[in-house]
TIRO-442024 format. One record per residue: x, y, z of N, C-alpha, C in turn. Coordinates in pm, whole numbers, plus 50000, padded with zeros to 5 digits. Each point is the difference from the previous one (the first is absolute). Layout:
<pts>
XYZXYZXYZ
...
</pts>
This chain:
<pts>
591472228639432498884990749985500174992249870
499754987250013499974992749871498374992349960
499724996049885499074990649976500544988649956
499754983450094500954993549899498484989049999
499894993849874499204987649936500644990150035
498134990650085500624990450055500504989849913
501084993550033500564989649898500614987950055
499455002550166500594987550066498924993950119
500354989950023499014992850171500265011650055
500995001750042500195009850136499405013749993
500045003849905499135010149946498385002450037
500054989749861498684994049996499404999850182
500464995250100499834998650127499955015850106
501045007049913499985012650059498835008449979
499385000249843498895004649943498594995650104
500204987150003498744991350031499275005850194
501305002950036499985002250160500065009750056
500225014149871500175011350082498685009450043
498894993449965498885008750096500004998050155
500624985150002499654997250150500975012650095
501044999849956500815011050018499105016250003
500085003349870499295013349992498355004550113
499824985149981498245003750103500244995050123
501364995150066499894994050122499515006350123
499435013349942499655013250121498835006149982
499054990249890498855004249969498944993150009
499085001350103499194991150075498654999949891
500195000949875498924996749902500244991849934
501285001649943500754989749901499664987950031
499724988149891499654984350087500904995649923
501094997550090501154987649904499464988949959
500224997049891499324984849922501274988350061
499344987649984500804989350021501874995749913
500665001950009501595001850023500214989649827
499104989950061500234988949890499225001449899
498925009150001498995000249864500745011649986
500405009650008500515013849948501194992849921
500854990350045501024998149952499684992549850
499044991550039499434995349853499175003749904
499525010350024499105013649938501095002949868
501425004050049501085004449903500804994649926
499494983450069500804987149854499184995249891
500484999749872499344992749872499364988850046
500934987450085499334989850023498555002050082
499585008950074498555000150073498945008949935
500845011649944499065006949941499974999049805
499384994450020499535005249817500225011049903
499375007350086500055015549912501365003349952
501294994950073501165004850003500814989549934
499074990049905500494990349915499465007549888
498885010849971499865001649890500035014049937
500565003750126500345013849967501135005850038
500795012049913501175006350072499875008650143
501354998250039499735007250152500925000450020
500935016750076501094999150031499935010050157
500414992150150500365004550095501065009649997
499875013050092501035013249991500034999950156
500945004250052500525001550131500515012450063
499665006650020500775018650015500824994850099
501185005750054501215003950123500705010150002
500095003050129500585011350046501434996750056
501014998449954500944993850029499684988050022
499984993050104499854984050051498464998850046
499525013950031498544996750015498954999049910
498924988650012498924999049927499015008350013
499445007149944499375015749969498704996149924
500134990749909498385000349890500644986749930
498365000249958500124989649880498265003249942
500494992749852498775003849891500024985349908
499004993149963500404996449867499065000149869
500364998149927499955008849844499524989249901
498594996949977498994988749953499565003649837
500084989649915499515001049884498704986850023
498705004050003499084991050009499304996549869
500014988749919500534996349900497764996949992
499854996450106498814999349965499105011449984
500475011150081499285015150015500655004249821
500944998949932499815004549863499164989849890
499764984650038499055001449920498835006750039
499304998550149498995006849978499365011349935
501485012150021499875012649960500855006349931
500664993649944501445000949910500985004950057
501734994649892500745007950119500115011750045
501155004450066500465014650018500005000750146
499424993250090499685002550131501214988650083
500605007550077500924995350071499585000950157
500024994250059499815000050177501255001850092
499925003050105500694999850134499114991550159
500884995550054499444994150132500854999550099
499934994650117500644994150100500745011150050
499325015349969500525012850030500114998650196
501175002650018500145001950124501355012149995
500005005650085500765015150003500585003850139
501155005450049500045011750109499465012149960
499495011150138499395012749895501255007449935
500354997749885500855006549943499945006149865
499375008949965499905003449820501414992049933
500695005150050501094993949914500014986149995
500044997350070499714978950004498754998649938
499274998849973498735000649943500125003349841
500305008749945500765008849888500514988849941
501234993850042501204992249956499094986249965
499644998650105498694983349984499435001049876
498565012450005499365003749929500664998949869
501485008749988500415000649874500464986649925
500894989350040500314988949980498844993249962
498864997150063498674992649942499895004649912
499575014749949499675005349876501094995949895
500865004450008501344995649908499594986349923
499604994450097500154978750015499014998749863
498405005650058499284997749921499635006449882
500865012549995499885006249865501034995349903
500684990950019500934986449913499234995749967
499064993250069499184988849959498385012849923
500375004449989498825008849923499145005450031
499765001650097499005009050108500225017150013
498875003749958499515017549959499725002850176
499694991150079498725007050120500834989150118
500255003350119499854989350108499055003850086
499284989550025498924999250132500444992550085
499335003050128500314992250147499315004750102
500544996650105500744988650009498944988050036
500334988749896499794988649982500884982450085
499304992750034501044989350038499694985649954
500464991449903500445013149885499035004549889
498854993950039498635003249860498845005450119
498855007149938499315008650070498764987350074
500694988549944499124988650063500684996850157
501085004749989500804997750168499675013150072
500615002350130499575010350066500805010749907
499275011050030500515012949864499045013350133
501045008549940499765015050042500425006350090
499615008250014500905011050139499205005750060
499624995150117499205011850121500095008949989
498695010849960500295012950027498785006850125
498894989850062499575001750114499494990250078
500005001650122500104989750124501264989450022
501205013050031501034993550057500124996850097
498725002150123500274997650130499314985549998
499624991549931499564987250029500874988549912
500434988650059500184992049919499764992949828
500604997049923499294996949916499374983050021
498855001649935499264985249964500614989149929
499944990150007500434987949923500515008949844
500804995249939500615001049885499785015949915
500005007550172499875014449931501595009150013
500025012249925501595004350045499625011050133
501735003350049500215003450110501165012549930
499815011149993501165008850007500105011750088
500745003250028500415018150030499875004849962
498905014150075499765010149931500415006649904
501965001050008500395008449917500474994649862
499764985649980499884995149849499465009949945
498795004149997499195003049844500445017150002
500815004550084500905014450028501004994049901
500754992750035501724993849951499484997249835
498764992649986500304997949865498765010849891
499425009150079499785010849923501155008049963
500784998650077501185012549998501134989949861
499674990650001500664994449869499225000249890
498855006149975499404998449923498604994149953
499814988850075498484994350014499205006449998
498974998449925498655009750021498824984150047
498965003850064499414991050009499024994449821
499334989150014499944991749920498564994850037
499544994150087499014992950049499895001750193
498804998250067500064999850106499094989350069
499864994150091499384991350052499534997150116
499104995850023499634999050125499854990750148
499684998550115499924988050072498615002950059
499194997250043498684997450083499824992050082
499245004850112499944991650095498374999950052
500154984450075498595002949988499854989950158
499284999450125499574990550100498904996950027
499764987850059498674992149995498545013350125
500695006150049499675012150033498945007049909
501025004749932499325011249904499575000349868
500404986549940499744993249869498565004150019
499925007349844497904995649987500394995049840
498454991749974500124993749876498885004949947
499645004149866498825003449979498484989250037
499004999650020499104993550057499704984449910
500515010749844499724986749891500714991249969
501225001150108501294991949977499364983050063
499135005750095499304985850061499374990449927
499285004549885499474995849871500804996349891
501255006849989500435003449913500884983449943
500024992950086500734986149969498714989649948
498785003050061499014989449964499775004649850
499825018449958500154996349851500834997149950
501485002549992501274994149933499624984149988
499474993750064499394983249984499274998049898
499265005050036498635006049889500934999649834
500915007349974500625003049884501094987250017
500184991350059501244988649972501215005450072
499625008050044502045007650090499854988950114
500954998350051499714994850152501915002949996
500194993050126501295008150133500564987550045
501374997149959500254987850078501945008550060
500034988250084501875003050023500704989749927
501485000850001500384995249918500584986350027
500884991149922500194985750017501234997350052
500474997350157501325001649978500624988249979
499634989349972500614988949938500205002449854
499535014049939499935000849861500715010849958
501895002750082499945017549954500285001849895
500764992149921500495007449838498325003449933
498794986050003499015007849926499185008550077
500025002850088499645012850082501265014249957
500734994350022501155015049946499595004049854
499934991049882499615005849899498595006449987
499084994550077498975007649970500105010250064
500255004050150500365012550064500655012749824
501404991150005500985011049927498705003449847
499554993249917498975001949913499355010650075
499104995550085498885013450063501015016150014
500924994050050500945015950017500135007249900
500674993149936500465005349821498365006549918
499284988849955498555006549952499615011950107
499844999950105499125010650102501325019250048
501014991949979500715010550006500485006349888
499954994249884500935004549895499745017449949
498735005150072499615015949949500755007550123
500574994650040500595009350178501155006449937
500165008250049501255009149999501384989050057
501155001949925501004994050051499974985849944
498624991449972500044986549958501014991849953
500434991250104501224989849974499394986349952
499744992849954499764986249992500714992550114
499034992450022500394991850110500464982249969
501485000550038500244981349966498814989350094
500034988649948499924990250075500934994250088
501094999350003501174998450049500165008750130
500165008549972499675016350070499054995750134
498964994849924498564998850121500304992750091
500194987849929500374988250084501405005850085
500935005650003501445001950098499335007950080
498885010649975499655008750080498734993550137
499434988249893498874993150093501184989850108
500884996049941501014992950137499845002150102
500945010149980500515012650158499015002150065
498385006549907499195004250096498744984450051
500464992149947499154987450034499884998650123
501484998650089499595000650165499225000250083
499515017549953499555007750105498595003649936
499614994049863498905007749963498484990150036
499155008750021498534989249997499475000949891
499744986549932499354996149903498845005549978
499185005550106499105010350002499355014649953
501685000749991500055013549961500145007149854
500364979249956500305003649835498654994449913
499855010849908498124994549965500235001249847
499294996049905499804997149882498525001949973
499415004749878498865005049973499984989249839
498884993850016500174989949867498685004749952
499844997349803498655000349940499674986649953
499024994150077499934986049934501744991449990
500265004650106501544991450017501135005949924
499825010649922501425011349970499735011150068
501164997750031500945010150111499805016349945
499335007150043499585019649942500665004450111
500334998950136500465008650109501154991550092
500695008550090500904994050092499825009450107
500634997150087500165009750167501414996250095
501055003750009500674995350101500295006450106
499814993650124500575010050109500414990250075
501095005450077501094991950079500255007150165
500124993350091500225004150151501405010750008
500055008150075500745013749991501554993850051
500354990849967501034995150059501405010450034
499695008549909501335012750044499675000850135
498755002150110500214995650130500484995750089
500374987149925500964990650093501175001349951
500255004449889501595002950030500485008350031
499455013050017500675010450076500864995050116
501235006750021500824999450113500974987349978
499874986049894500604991949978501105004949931
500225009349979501525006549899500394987049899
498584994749971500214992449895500764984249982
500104996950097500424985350089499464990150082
499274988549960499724992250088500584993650099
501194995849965500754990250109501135011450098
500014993350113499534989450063498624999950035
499365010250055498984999250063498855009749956
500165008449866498905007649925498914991949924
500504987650018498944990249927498624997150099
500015001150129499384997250075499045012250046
501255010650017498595011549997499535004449870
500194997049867499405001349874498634994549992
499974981750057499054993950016499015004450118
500505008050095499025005750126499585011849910
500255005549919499735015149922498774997849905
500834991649932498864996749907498514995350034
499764999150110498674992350063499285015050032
500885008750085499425013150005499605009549868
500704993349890499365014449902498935002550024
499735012849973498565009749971499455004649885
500754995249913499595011049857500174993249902
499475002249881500484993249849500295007349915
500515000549893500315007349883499134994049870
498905007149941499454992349892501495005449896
500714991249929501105002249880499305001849862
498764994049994499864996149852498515000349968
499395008849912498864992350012499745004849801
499064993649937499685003649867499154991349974
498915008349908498854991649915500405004849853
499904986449936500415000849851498615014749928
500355007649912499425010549959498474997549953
499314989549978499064995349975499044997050120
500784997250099498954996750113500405013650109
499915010549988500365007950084498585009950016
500175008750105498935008250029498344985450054
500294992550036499234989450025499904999950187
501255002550005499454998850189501224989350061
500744993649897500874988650026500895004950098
500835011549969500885005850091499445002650128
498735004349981499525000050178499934992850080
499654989449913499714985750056501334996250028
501314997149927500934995850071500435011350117
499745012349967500245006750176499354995150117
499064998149933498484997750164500774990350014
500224985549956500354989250065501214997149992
501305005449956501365001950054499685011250185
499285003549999499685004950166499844993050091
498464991349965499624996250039500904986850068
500824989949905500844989950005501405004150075
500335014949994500855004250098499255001550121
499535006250038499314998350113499684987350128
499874986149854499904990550037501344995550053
501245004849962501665002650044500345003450102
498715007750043500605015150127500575007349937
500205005449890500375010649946498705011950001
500345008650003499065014649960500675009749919
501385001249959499755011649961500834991449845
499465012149925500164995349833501015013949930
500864998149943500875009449903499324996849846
499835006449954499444996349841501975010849874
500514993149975501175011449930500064988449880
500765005749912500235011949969499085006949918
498585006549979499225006249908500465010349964
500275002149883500465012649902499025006550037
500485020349965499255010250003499085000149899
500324993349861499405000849917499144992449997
499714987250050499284989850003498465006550091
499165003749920498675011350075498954989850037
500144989349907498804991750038500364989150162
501534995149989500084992450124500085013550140
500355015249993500075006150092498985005150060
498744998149928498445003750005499904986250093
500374992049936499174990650075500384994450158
501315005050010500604997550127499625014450095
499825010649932499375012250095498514995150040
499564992949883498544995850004499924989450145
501144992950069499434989650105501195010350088
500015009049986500265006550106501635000250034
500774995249968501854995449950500465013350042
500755006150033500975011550018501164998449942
500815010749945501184995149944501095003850131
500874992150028501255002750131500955003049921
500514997749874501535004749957499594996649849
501125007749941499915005849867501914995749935
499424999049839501924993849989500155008149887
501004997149972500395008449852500914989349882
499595001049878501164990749912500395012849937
501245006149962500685012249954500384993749850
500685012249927500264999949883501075008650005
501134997549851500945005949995500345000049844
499545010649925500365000449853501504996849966
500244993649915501954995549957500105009749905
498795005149897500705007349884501315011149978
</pts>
């Protein structure tokens, strides 16, 4: 077995493509689109990988491709919290301790050069992209921009050492069984009363819509566990892709007297429609993509935060009640709320509070370098 660092296209290409391979027999897995995966892993599309180090690892077993890992210094996660913290992502594996081991070990190596005491993961490549490892409800698909692994990851990389770190959650919730508390009905005519009011956002306007979004993130998240700062740059590549398919409906803003205190985003479950596309439109996946997408059923709320000053007010309810309600108006019914930390007591109260169930649970691991 070897580990070799990617250092070429072809490589680079081998890295980029081998889940489709590894999951081609796993009717959960949702292959992403062929051409955004491919540009996910170049400097020119993605940002993050203009401003930070990153080095692709490749395991083989003679001529066969076996694993791959790669090995992240997130340049913005040490200012937040200083350095020492090194990451891993894009963990994909055969069940093999030993392949796993060799991966595992090479990332660590990578980032304890670059000065890192601790690696966490798995990340892709900041905890603002999809991040973590299933550790329950493997029998269902994952949701829009959630991860997908095999059971025996969080086996393979305990047995290297990982201890867990943080855990997280998903919730679900349908127009069914949703209850809202009674005062939620009220609860917008006083927010008026105090100057809040609820608008969506401008899409003739995204850069100054992206900065105020990324502002609300940064102020409303910055006490969370894991806290990355979020680019503007970042927002906007990420609002592109999902511009398509998303309803303007779904994205809400909470203003005081016309500054921005809250946000909400939720987006149509589009991992739906791509199931079964093995990640290819042409010739003819473009057509049933567009028949798919009309059927979704579900949304994923991604994002939601009230700056620390306006919180405990009712705002968050209010963007639940009417992110429902406006799906509904979609034909959608059913709602995913992820990723809420374990630790986070006040948003998990309040999602037990309208009745939410949690369907699957993730893990971000840790791995001391000392």
């Amino acid at each position: 077995m070897s580990i070799v660092p990617v250092t070429s296209r072809a490589l680079l290409r081998r890295f980029v493509f081998f889940p489709y391979r590894l999951y081609r027999r796993n009717p959960f897995w949702v292959p992403q689109l062929r051409t955004d995966e491919w540009r996910f892993h170049l400097p020119r599309y993605n940002t993050f990988l203009q401003r930070n180090p990153v080095q692709f690892f490749l395991a083989f077993r003679g001529d066969r491709l076996v694993g791959r890992i790669a090995a992240i210094i997130n340049r913005d996660h040490d200012r937040a919290h200083g350095a020492g913290t090194g990451f891993f992502g894009r963990f994909e594996c055969v069940n093999d301790l030993g392949v796993a081991r060799a991966l595992v070990h090479a990332a660590a190596q990578w980032v304890k050069r670059h000065g890192a005491r601790r690696m966490l993961g798995p990340t892709d490549f900041s905890t603002n992209n999809v991040s973590g490892l299933l550790d329950q409800g493997f029998s269902e698909p994952p949701r829009i921009l959630m991860p997908y692994n095999p059971e025996y990851y969080l086996d393979l990389l305990h047995q290297c050492g990982f201890r867990p770190a943080m855990r997280f959650f998903a919730y679900e919730v349908d127009s069914a069984t949703i209850r809202f508390p009674k005062i939620v009905d009220r609860l917008e005519q006083r927010l008026a009363r105090q100057g809040i009011a609820f608008r969506y956002p401008d899409y003739s306007r995204v850069e100054a819509e992206s900065a105020v979004v990324v502002d609300l993130f940064n102020r409303s998240w910055a006490d969370n566990w894991g806290f990355v700062p979020l680019e503007k740059n970042e927002m906007i590549e990420d609002f592109k892709r999902v511009k398509p398919f998303a309803h303007r409906d779904l994205i809400m803003l909470a203003e005081k007297d016309g500054e921005a205190v809250g946000f909400s985003l939720a987006l149509p479950d589009v991992y739906q429609a791509l199931r079964g596309l093995n990640g290819r439109l042409f010739p003819v996946n473009w057509l049933r993509l567009l028949r798919r997408v009309k059927k979704i059923d579900a949304i994923r709320v991604l994002l939601m935060g009230v700056v620390p000053e306006y919180r405990q007010r009712g705002i968050d309810l209010v963007f639940y009640r009417r992110t429902m309600i406006n799906a509904i108006s979609h034909n959608i019914h059913k709602a995913e709320l992820s990723w809420i930390l374990e630790s986070n007591g006040p948003m998990n109260s309040v999602l037990q509070h309208i009745n939410a169930r949690i369907t699957k649970s993730y893990r971000i691991v840790e791995l001391p370098l000392d």
